[in-house]
Every structure is written in structure tokens, then in C-alpha cells.
VMD Tcl script that draws the C-alpha trace (Angstrom):
set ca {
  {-22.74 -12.26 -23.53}
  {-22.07 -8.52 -22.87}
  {-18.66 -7.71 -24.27}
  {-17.74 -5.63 -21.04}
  {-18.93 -8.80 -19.03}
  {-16.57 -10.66 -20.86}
  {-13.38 -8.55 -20.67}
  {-13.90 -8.33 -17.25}
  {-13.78 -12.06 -16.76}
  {-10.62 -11.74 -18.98}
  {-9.45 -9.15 -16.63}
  {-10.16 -11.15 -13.93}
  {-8.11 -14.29 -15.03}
  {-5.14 -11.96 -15.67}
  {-5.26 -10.97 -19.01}
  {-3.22 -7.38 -18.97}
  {-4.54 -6.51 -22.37}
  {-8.38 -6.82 -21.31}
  {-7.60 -3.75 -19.14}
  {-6.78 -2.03 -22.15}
  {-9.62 -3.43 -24.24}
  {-12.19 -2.97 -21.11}
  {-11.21 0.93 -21.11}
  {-11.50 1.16 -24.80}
  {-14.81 -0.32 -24.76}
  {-16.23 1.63 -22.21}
  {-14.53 4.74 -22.91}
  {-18.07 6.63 -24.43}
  {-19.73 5.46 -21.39}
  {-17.48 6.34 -19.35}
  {-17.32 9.93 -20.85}
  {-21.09 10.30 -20.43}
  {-20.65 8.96 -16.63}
  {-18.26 11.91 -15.94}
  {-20.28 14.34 -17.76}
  {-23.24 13.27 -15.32}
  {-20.93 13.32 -12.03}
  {-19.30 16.51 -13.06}
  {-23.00 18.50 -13.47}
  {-24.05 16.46 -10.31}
  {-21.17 17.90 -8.45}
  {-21.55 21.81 -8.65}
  {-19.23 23.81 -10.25}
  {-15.83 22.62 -10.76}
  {-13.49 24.26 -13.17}
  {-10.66 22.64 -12.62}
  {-11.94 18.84 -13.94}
  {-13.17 18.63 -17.66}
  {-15.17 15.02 -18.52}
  {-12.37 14.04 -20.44}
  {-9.63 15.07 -17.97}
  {-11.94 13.21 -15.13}
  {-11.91 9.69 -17.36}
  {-8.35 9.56 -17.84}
  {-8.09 10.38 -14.18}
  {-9.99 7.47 -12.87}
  {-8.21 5.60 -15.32}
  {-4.96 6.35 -13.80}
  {-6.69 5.39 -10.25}
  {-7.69 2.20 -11.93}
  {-4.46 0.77 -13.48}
  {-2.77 2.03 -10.30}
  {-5.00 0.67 -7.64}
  {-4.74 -2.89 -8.20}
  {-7.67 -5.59 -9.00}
  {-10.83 -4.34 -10.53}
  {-13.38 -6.12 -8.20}
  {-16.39 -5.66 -10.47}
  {-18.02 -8.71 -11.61}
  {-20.35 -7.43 -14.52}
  {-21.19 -4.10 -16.17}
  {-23.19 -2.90 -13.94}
  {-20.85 -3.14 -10.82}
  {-17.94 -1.72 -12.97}
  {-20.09 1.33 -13.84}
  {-20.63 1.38 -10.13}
  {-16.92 1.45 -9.17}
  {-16.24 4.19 -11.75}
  {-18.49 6.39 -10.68}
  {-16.90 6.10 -6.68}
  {-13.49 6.44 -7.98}
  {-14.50 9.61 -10.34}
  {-16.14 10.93 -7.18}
  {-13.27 10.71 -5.03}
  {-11.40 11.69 -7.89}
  {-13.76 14.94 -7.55}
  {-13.72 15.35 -3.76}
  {-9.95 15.04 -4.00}
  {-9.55 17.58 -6.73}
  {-11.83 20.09 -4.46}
  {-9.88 19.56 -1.20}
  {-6.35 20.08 -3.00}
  {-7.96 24.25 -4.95}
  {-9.34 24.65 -1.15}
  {-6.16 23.70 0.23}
  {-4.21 25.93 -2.33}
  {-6.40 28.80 -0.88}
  {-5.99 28.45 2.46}
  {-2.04 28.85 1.99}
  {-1.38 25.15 0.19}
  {1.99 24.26 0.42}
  {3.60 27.41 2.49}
  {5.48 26.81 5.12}
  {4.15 28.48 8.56}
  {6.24 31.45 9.85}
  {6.56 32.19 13.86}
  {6.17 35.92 14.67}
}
mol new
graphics top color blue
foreach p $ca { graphics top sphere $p radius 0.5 }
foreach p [lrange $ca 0 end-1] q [lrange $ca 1 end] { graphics top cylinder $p $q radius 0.2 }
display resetview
């Protein structure tokens, strides 16, 4: 059995230290994950691959229950939360430009 496979299950029967361990494991795949998202996405200078792992891990401990069954759907639910992790980080620099956070003045 596939060690990721098997934290998951761990994960899954509420073990809070298999989160932990599940990240751990997967950390060099998930680097190489990001690397590919971040060269499939254009240019973005504001996300680094390492910056982008520890984000979606943030997304991950904060969102709840991982729903992924085995490797492969875990790879495939970190790669849509490091692209929304992308899309977000693009819409808040465009949002910056166009004025951000100023407040609108009446003439």
C-alpha cells in the first residue's frame, strides 16, 4: 500500500497527525506540482513554488475535510486549490491597480 494512500485513510478516520505526516510526505511532490502550475499560469511574480505550497497548505488545514480518497485524487485537489490560490493572488495585484483598497471620493 502507497504510503500517501494510507495517511489519507488515517486522515480520514481522524487522525490530526496524518495531516501533518500526509504534507510531509508529499511535500517534494507537491513542490514540483506548483512549479508546473506556476509555468502553466503565465507570469506571476508575486507567487514563488515554495510560497504557493505553503499557501495551499494553509487552504488545506483551514478548509475542513480532505475529500480525496487516494493519491491520485489528492494530487487532483492540490492542484484546484493552488489554482485558485493563483487566480486569487492575480485578482487581489489587479485589484491593487485599479485603486485596491481606496476609498471613492465624490467631486
Amino acid at each position: 500500500m502507497n504510503q500517501l494512500t494510507e495517511l489519507l485513510g488515517r486522515l480520514r478516520a481522524g487522525d490530526a497527525e496524518a495531516r501533518n505526516a500526509l504534507f510531509a510526505a508529499a511535500y517534494a511532490d507537491l513542490h514540483r506540482l506548483a512549479r508546473s502550475r506556476l509555468r502553466d499560469g503565465g507570469r506571476n511574480t508575486v507567487l514563488d513554488t515554495t510560497g504557493l505550497v505553503h499557501e495551499s497548505f494553509l487552504r488545506f488545514v483551514s478548509g475542513g475535510a480532505l475529500r480525496a480518497e487516494d493519491r491520485r485524487g489528492f494530487f487532483a485537489y492540490a492542484s484546484q486549490v493552488m489554482r485558485s490560490v493563483i487566480v486569487n493572488s492575480a485578482r487581489e495585484r489587479i485589484a491593487q491597480r485599479r485603486g485596491g483598497d481606496l476609498r471613492p471620493l465624490t467631486l
